[in-house]
C-alpha positions as CSV (number, residue, x, y, z in Angstrom):
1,X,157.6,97.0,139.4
2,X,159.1,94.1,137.4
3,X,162.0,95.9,135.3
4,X,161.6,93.5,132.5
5,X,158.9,95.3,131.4
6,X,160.0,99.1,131.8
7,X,161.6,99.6,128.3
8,X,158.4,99.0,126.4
9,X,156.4,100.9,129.1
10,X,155.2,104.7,128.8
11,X,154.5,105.9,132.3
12,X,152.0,108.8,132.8
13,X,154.4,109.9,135.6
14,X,157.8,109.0,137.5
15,X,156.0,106.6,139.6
16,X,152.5,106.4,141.5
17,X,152.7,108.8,143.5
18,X,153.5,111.6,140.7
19,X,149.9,109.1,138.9
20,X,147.9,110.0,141.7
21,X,148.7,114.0,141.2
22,X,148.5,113.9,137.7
23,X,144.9,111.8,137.9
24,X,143.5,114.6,140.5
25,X,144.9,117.2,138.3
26,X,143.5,115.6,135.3
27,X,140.0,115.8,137.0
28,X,139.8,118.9,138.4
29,X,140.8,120.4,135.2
30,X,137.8,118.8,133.1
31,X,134.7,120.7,132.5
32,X,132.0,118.6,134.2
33,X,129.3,121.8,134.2
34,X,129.7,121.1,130.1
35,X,128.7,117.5,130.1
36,X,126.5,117.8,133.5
37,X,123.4,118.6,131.1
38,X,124.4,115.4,128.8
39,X,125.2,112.8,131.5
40,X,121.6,113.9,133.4
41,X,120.1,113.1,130.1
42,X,121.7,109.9,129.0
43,X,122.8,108.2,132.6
44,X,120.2,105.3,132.5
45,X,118.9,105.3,136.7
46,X,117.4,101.9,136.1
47,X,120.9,100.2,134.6
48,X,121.2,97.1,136.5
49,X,125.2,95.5,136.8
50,X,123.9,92.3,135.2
51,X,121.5,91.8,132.5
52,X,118.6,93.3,134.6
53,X,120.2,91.5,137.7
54,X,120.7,93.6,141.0
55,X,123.9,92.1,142.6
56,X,124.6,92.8,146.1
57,X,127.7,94.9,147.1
58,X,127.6,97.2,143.4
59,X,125.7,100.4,142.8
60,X,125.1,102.5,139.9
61,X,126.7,105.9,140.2
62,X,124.3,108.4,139.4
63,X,126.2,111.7,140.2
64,X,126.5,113.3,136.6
65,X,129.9,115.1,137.3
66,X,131.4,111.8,138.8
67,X,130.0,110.1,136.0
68,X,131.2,112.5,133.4
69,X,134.8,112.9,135.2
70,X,135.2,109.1,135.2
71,X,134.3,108.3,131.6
72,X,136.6,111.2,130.0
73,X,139.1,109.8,132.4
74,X,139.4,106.2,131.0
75,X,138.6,107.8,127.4
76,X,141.9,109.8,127.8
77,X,144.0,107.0,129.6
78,X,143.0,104.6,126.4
79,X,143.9,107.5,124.1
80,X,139.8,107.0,123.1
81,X,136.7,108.7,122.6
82,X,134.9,110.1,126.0
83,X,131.3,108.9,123.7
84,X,132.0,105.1,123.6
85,X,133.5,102.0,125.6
86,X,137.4,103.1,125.3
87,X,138.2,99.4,124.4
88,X,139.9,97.4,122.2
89,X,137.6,95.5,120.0
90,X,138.4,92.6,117.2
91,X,136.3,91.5,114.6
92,X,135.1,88.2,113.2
93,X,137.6,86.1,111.3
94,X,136.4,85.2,107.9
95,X,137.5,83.7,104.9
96,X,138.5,87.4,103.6
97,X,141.2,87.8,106.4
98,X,142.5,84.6,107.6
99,X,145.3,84.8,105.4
100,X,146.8,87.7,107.8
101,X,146.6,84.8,110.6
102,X,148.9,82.9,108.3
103,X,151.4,85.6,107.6
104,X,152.1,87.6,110.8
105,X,152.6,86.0,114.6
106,X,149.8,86.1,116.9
107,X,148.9,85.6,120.8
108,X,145.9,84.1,121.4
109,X,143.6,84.5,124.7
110,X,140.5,82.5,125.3
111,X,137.6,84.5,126.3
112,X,134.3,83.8,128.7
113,X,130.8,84.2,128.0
114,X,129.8,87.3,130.2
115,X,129.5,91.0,130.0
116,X,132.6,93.5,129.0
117,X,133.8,96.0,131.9
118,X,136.1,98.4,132.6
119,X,137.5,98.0,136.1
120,X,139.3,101.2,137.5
121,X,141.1,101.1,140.9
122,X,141.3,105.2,142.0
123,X,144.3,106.5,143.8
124,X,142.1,106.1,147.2
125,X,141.2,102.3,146.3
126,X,138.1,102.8,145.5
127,X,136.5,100.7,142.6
128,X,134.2,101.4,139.5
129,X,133.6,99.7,136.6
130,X,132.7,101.0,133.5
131,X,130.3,98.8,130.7
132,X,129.6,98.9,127.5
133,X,126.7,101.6,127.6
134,X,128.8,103.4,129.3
135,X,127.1,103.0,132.9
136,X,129.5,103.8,135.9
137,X,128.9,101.6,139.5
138,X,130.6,101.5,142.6
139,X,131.6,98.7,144.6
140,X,130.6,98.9,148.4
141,X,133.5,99.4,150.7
142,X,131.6,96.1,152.5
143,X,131.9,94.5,149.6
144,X,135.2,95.5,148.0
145,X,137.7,93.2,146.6
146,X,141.5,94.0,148.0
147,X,144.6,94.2,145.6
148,X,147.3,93.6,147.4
149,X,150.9,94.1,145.1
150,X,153.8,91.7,145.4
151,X,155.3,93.8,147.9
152,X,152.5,93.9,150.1
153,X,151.5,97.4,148.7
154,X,147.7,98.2,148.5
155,X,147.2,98.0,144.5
156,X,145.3,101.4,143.2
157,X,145.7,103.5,140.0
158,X,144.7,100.1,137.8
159,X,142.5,99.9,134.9
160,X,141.8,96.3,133.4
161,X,139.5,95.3,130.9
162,X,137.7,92.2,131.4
163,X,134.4,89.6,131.3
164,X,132.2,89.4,134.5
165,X,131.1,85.4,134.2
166,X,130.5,83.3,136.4
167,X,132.0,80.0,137.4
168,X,130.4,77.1,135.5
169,X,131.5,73.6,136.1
170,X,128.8,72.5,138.5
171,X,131.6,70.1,140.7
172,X,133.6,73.0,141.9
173,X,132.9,74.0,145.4
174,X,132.5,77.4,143.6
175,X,130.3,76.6,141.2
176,X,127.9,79.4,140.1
177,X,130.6,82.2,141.6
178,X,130.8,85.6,140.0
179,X,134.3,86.3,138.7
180,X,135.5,89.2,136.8
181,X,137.7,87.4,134.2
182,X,140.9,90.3,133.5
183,X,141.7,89.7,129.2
184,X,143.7,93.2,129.3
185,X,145.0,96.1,131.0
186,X,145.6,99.6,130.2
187,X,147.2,100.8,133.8
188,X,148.6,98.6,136.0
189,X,150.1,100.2,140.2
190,X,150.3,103.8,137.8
191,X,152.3,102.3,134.8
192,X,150.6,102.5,131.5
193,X,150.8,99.3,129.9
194,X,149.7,100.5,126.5
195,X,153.0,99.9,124.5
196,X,153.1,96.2,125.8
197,X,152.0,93.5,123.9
198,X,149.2,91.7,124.9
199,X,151.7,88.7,126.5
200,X,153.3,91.5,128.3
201,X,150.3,93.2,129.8
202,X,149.1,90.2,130.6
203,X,152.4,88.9,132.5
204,X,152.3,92.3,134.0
205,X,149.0,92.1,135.5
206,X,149.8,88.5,136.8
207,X,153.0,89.2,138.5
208,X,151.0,92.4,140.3
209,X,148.2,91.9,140.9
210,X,147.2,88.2,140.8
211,X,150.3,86.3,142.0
212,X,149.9,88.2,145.6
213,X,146.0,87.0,145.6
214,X,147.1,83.4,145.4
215,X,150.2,83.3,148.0
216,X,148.1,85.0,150.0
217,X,144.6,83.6,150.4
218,X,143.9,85.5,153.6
219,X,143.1,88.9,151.7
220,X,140.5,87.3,150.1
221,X,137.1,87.7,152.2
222,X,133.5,86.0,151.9
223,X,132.2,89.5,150.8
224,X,134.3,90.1,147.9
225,X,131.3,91.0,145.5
226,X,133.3,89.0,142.7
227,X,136.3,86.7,142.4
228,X,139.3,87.6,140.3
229,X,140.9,85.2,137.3
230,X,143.2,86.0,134.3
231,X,143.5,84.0,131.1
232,X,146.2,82.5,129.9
233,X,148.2,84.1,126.4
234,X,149.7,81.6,124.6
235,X,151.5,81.7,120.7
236,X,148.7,81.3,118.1
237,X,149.7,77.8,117.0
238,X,149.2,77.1,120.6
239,X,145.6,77.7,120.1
240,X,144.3,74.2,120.1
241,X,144.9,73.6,123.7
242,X,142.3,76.3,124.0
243,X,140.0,73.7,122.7
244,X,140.7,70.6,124.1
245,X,137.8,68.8,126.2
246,X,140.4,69.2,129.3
247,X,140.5,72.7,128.5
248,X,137.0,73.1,128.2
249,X,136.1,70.9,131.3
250,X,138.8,71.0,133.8
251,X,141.0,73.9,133.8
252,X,139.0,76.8,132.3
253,X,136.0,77.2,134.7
254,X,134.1,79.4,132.7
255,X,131.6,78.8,129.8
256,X,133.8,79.4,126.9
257,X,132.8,81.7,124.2
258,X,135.7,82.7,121.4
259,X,138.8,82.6,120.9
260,X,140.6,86.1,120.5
261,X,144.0,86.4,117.7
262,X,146.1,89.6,118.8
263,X,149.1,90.5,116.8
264,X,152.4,90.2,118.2
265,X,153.5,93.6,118.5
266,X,149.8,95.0,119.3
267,X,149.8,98.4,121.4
268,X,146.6,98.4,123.3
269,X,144.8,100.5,120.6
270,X,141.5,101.8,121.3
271,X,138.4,101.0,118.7
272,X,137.8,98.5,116.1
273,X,141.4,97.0,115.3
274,X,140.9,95.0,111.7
275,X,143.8,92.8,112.8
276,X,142.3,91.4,115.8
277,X,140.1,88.7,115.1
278,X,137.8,86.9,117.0
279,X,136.7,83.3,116.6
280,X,133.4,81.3,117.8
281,X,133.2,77.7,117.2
282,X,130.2,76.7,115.2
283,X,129.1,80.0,115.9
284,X,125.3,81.1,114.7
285,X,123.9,84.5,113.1
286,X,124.2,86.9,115.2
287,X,123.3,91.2,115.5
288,X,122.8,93.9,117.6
289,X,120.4,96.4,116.7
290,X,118.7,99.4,116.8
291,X,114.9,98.6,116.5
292,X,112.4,101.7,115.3
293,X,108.8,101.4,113.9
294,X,108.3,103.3,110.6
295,X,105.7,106.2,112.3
296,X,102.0,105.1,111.1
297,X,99.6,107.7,109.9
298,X,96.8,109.0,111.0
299,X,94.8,106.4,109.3
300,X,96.1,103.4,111.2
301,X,98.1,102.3,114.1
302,X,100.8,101.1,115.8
303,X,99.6,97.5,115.3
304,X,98.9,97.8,111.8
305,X,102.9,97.2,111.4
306,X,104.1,94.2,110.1
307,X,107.8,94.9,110.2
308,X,110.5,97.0,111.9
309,X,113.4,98.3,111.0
310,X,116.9,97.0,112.0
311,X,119.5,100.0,112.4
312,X,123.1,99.3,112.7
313,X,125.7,102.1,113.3
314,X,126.5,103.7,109.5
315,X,127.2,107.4,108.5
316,X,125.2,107.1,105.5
317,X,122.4,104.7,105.3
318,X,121.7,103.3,108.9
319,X,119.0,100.8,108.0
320,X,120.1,97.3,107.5
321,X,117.6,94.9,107.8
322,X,113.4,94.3,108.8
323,X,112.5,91.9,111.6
324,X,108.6,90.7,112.2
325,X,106.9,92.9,114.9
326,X,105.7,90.8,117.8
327,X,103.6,91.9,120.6
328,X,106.7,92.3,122.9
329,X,109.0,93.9,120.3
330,X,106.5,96.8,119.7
331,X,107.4,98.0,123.2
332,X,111.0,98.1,122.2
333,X,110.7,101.1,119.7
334,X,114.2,102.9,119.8
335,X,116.2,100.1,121.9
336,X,118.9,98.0,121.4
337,X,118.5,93.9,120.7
338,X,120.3,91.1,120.3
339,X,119.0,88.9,116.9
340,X,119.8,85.5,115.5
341,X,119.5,84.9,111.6
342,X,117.0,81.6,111.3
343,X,115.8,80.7,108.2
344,X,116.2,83.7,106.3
345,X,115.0,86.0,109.2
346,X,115.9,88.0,112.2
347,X,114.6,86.9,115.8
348,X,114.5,88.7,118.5
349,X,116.5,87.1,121.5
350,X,116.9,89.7,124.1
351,X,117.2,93.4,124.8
352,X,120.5,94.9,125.1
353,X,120.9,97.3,128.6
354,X,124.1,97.0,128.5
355,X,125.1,98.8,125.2
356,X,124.0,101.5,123.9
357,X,125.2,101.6,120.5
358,X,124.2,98.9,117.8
359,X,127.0,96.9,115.6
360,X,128.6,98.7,112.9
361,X,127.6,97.8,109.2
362,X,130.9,95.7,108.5
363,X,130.1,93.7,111.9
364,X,126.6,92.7,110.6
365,X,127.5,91.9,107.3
366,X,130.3,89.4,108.9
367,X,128.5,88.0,110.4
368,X,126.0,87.3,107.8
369,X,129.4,86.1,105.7
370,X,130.1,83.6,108.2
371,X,127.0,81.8,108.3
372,X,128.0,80.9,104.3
373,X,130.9,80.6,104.6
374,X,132.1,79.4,108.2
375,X,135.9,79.1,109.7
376,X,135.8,75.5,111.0
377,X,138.0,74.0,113.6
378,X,139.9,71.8,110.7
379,X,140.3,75.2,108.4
380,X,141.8,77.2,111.3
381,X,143.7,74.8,112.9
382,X,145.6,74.3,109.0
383,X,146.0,78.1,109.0
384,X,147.6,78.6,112.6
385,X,150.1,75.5,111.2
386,X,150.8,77.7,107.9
387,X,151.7,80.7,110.8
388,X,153.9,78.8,113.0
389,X,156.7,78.8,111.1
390,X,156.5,83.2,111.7
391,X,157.2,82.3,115.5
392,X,160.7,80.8,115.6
């Protein structure tokens, strides 16, 4: 373990060893038999890994106590609910808050198109991943990817939060390659990393775990289901080298989608954190929804309905928007989409497997906010300048 590091860190135990007790203690003392009824009901048997993609190596877990046991472990190592993703999520930056950018120090991380996951390495090796609807899957012990630690230690007792993508400049001999992108980690060889900073976690997670990968090429085999990468934390003001073409075209191999602003001193902290932002570059409209028909009378049916009903996540008043009923939405009633805002309307774009949960109210109305009132490249570029005079 790098001792740099161990001042700011919170162990769960002495060292992994004392983990890998505490872990099996941890799960034997859950009470499966109370969520077994729950997780039969709500484990989805037809979740793919990839947007309705099967991918070779990668199952979906459909035991309900495994599934159950798994979920309430993450949910208590992120200090987070056992209900939702236990992740760390940021929210848009808008005119309203980039004056906190300004006036308190920030990292900043690029981050990939692709889907969110939880990877957990168990004390035996084995690997699951954990996405946003809360799915659980396997990866094949054929197919397995091997974390080897700087001192030649097998790497287990890990959770990192990170983007499956896929390679994307076409003139790389690995163009098109799935690679789970690591943004974050929570547990890292059985040290919590929580009380880090996200430069720290992310240093961490380098020196352990990725380092040894690339002195050591061997222990990668052809089989690997996915590739590993880890992004890059620099100071905020650093943030245009993020997006420079080079950046884009050359060293970042992965379709770029935002740019995320962490605070400084940032625990990992589970939920929506309001000073985490995230920025998209010309970004457009953009909402996930619940979708449900208003219930027709007797009188008429189904296809007498003009509009549906947007639903975001509210505790009072749940209905946000209405969105045209096409042929293909009507056999959506009750699941999750993904909408663009064109002219004045909502259009469907695609159905959400992968979540399970639609945006919150605030997220929605950001993103409305945006689309007025947009953070261009020029306007953040003048705020990050204002901020660099916090990191010296």
């Amino acid at each position: 373990m790098r001792t740099y590091f161990l001042s700011s860190v919170k162990c769960f135990a002495a060292n992994a060893q004392d983990f890998t007790s505490f872990h099996l203690k941890l799960l034997q003392e859950s009470s499966p038999k109370e969520w077994i009824e729950e997780e039969t009901s709500t484990c989805m048997l037809n979740a793919t890994f990839l947007d309705d993609e099967q991918v070779d190596g990668i199952h979906l877990v459909t035991d309900p106590i495994l599934v159950a046991q798994l979920k309430n472990f993450l949910g208590e190592c992120a200090r987070g609910p056992k209900s939702k993703f236990p992740v760390m999520w940021s929210v848009h930056l808008t005119s309203k808050n980039i004056r906190k950018l300004e006036s308190q120090p920030h990292f900043v991380i690029p981050k990939p198109y692709g889907t969110r996951f939880l990877l957990y390495v168990d004390p035996s090796g084995q690997i699951y991943l954990e996405n946003y609807a809360q799915n659980i899957f396997r990866i094949d012990d054929d197919h397995t990817i091997k974390f080897i630690s700087s001192d030649g230690q097998s790497v287990t007792d890990t959770i990192l939060d990170g983007v499956i993508t896929r390679v994307a400049d076409k003139r790389r001999p690995d163009a098109g390659r799935l690679t789970f992108v690591i943004m974050d980690a929570i547990l890292c060889r059985g040290v919590s990393l929580k009380q880090m900073n996200i430069k720290q976690r992310i240093a961490f997670v380098r020196d352990e775990i990725m380092q040894p990968r690339l002195n050591n090429p061997a222990i990668i085999h052809d089989k690997e289901v996915f590739n590993l990468d880890i992004v890059e934390c620099k100071e905020s003001y650093e943030a245009e080298d993020f997006m420079t073409e080079e950046f884009r075209n050359e060293i970042f191999k992965y379709s770029l989608l935002s740019l995320i602003f962490i605070p400084r001193d940032k625990v990992y902290t589970c939920g929506t954190c309001d000073d985490v932002y995230q920025w998209v570059e010309n970004d457009v409209c953009r909402g996930v929804f619940l979708l449900k028909i208003p219930k027709t009378t007797s009188r008429t049916n189904n296809f007498d309905q003009k509009f549906g009903e947007l639903h975001v996540s509210s505790w009072n008043n749940s209905r946000f928007d209405a969105i045209k009923l096409t042929d293909e939405l009507r056999l959506l009633d009750g699941r999750i989409i993904d909408c663009i805002y064109v002219d004045n309307q909502w259009i469907f774009q695609k159905l959400r497997n992968d979540r399970k949960h639609p945006n919150v109210r605030e997220a929605a109305e950001n993103s409305l906010e945006l689309m007025r009132d947009p953070i261009t490249r020029t306007r953040l570029l003048k705020s990050l300048e204002i901020s660099r005079n916090l990191q010296h």
